[in-house]
N, C-alpha and C positions, 0 to 999 in steps of 0.2 A: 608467567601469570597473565590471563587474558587482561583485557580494559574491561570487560563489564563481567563481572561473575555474580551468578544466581544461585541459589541454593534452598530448592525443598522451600516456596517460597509461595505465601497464604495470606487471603487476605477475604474477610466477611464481612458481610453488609444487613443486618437489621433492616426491615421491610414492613410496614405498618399496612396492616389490609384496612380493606375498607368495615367499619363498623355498624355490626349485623344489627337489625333490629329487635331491639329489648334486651342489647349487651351495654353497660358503660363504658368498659374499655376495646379498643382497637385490639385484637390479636395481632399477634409479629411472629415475621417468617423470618428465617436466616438463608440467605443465601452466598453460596461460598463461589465467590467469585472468584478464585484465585485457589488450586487447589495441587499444592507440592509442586512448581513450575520450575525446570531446574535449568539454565541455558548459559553459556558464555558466549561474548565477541570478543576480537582483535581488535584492537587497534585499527583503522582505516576500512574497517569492515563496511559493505554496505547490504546493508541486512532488512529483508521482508520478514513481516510478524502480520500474519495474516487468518481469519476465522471467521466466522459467520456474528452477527449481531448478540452481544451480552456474552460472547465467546473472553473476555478480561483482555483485551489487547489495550484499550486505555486505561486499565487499573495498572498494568506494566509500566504505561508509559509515566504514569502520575505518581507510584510509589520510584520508578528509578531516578525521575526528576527531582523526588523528593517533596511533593506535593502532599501525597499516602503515607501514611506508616503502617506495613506489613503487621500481620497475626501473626505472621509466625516464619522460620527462615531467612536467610544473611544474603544481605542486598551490596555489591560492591561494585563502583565509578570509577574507576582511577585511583583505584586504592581509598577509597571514600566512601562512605556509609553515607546516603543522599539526604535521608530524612533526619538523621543526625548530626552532620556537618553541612548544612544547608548553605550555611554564609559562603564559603571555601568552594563549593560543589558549582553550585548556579554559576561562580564564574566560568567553568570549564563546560557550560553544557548551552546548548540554543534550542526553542522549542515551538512549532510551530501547531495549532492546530486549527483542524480548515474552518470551524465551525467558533471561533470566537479570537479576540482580537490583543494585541498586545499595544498599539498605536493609538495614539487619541483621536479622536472620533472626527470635532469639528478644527485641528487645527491643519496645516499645512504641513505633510508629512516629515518633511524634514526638522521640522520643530519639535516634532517626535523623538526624531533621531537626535538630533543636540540633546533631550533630554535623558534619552540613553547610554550619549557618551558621558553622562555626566553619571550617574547609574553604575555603568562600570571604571569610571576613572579610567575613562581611555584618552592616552596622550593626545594633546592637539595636531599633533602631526602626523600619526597613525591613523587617527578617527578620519584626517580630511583623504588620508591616500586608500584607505579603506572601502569609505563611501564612495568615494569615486572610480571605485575598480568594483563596487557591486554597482553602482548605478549604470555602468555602461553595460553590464554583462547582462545585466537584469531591464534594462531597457526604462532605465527612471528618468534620465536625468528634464524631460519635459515636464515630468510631473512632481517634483519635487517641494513648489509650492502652489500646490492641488491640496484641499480637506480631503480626508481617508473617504470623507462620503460622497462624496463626488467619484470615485475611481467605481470602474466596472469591478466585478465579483475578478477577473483574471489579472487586475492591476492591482487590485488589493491584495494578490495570493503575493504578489511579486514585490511589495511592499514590504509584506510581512515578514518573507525571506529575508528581505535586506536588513530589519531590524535584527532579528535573532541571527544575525552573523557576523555583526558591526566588531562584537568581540573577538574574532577567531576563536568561535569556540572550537574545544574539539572534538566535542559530541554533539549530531546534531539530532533532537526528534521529532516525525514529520507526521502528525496523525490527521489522516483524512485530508494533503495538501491542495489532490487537484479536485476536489469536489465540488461541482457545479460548473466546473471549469469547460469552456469551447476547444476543440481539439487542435488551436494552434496554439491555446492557452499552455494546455499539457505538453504539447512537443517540446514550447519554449522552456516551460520549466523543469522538465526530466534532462535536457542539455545542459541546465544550469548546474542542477545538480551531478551528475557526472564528472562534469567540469569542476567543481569545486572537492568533489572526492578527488577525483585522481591530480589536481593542481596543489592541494594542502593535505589530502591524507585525513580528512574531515571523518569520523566515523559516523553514518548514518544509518538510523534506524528508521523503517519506513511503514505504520501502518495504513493501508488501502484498502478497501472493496473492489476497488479499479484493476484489475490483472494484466493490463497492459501495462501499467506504471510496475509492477515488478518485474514484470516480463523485459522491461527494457532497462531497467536498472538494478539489478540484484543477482547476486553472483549465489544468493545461500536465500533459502526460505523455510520457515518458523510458522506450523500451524496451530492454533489453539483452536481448542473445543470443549467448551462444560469447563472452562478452567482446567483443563489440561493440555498439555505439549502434545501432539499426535502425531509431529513429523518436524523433524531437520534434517536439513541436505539442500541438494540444488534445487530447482524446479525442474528442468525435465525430467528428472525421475520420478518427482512427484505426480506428473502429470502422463508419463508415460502409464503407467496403474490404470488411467482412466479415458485414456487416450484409445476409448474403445469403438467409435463410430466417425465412417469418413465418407464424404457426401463427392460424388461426381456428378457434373453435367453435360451432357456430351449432345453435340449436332452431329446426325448423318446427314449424306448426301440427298438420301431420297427420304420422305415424308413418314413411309411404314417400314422401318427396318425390320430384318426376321429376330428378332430380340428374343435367346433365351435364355433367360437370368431362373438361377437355384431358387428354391424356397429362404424365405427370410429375407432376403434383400427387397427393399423398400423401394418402387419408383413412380415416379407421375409424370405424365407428358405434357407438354404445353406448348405454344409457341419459339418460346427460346430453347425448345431442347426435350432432351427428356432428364429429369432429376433422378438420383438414387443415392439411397445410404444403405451402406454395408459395415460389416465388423470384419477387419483384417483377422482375427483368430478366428473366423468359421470361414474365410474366403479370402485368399491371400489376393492382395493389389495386382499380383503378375495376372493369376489364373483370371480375376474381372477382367481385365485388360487384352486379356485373349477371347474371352466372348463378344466382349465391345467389336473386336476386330472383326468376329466371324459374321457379325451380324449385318455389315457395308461398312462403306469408307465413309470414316470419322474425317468432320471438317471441322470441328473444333473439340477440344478437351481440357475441363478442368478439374485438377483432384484438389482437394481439401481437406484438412482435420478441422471437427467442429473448430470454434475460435473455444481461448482460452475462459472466457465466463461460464460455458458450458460445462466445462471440463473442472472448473475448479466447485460447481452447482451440481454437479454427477457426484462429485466425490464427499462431499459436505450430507448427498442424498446416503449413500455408503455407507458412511462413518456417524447418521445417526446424528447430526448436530441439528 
């Protein structure tokens, strides 16, 4: 049996419009945020859940935490019903999300944490070898007695890790972790994370907007759309589908090469080159590559696939979400 099993899993939301004039009451919409979702993980799984905005990725994460109570379909944590055995559950689960806080505001973070070991009855000898294998990893231990509002948006994310992991959970979930975050912020913490999946076997669930943060961590990825599943599996396959435009820039030697490119391919010339995008299914990489050739000698060349935002923005266009 997996760690997390989903099942035909629903969940609606009551929506009050705005009150027309010369009506007393507000009309209400329903909207089904969550419609038949059906998924399992492993154990030590680390798993992308990924979709475009009001797509249900954090109605997921707040009915599996047990925050939600589903409409309808069997939600199960380690053999745990989340929103029904909530006492028992929250032990076994860590939960971050980027956009609101678990730590007190104006004290010194670690007075946070003494309050959390105290929260989960974690031994004094665990709590202190704990803390101090996430504070070094996590690059705390200067900031320790620093106010949570004083730390930059990328010390805070790294805070807030340390908090929801003080227990060894062994579920972790990560909604929106590097958000807003500067991109040594992100490196730092997509290594942590790795690090803590493959050192404890940590199951994480990871929702982002950010495609590079799956791209560098996730071995499996989960599309939602309208409240429904529309893909599991890896990501390149996912993206191979969409992986339909690939951008070259190339120097000749001389100024005006005899350049001549098929209908359809896309080019502009400029200073650093000339630019082009083409679709490898109407013009294979080799045959471009042998025009390039005929046209003078290439003194520089770079091929590319769009980057993954595009690709994951093409396909969301596709599939209508």
């Amino acid at each position: 049996m997996s760690y997390i099993e989903v099942n035909n899993l629903k969940k609606d939301f009551v929506v009050k419009k705005k009150r027309e004039k010369g009506k007393l009451l507000r009309e209400r919409d329903t909207v089904h945020a969550l419609k038949e979702v059906s998924f399992s993980v492993d154990k030590g799984e680390l798993v992308g859940y990924i979709g475009p905005n009001g797509a249900g990725k954090s109605t997921t994460v707040k009915i599996l935490s047990g925050i939600l109570t589903p409409d309808g379909g069997e939600v199960s944590v380690g053999g745990l019903v989340p929103y029904k055995e909530r006492r028992a559950h929250v032990k076994n689960i860590g939960v971050v999300f980027g956009q609101r806080s678990q730590l007190w505001w104006d004290v010194p973070i670690v007075d946070s944490y003494n309050l959390l070991k105290d929260i989960y009855r974690i031994p004094q000898g665990d709590y202190e070898a704990r803390l101090k294998e996430l504070a070094q990893a996590l690059q705390l231990e200067e900031l320790m007695r620093t106010p949570l509002r004083l730390l930059s948006l990328g010390q805070r994310m790294r805070a807030e890790l340390c908090g929801s992991l003080l227990h060894r959970p062994e579920l972790l979930f990560l909604d929106e972790p590097t958000i807003g975050l500067d991109a040594v912020s992100k490196l730092s913490l997509r290594e942590f994370l790795k690090w803590e999946n493959e050192e404890y076997g940590t199951t994480i669930m990871l929702t982002t907007h950010d495609m590079e943060d799956i791209a560098a961590l996730c071995s499996r990825v989960m599309v939602l759309g309208h409240g429904q599943k529309l893909f599991d599996g890896k990501l390149p396959d996912l993206l191979e589908r969409f992986d339909t435009v690939r951008n070259v820039q190339v120097k000749f030697d001389v100024p005006n090469p005899n350049l001549k490119l098929p209908d359809g391919v896309e080019w502009s010339q400029s200073e650093d080159g000339i630019e082009l995008s083409y679709e490898p299914s109407v013009l294979p990489t080799a045959q471009l590559l042998s025009i390039l050739q005929e046209a003078g000698n290439i003194s520089e060349l770079t091929l590319q696939p769009e980057n993954t935002d595009h690709l994951i923005a093409a396909m969301y266009k596709e599939l209508d979400l």
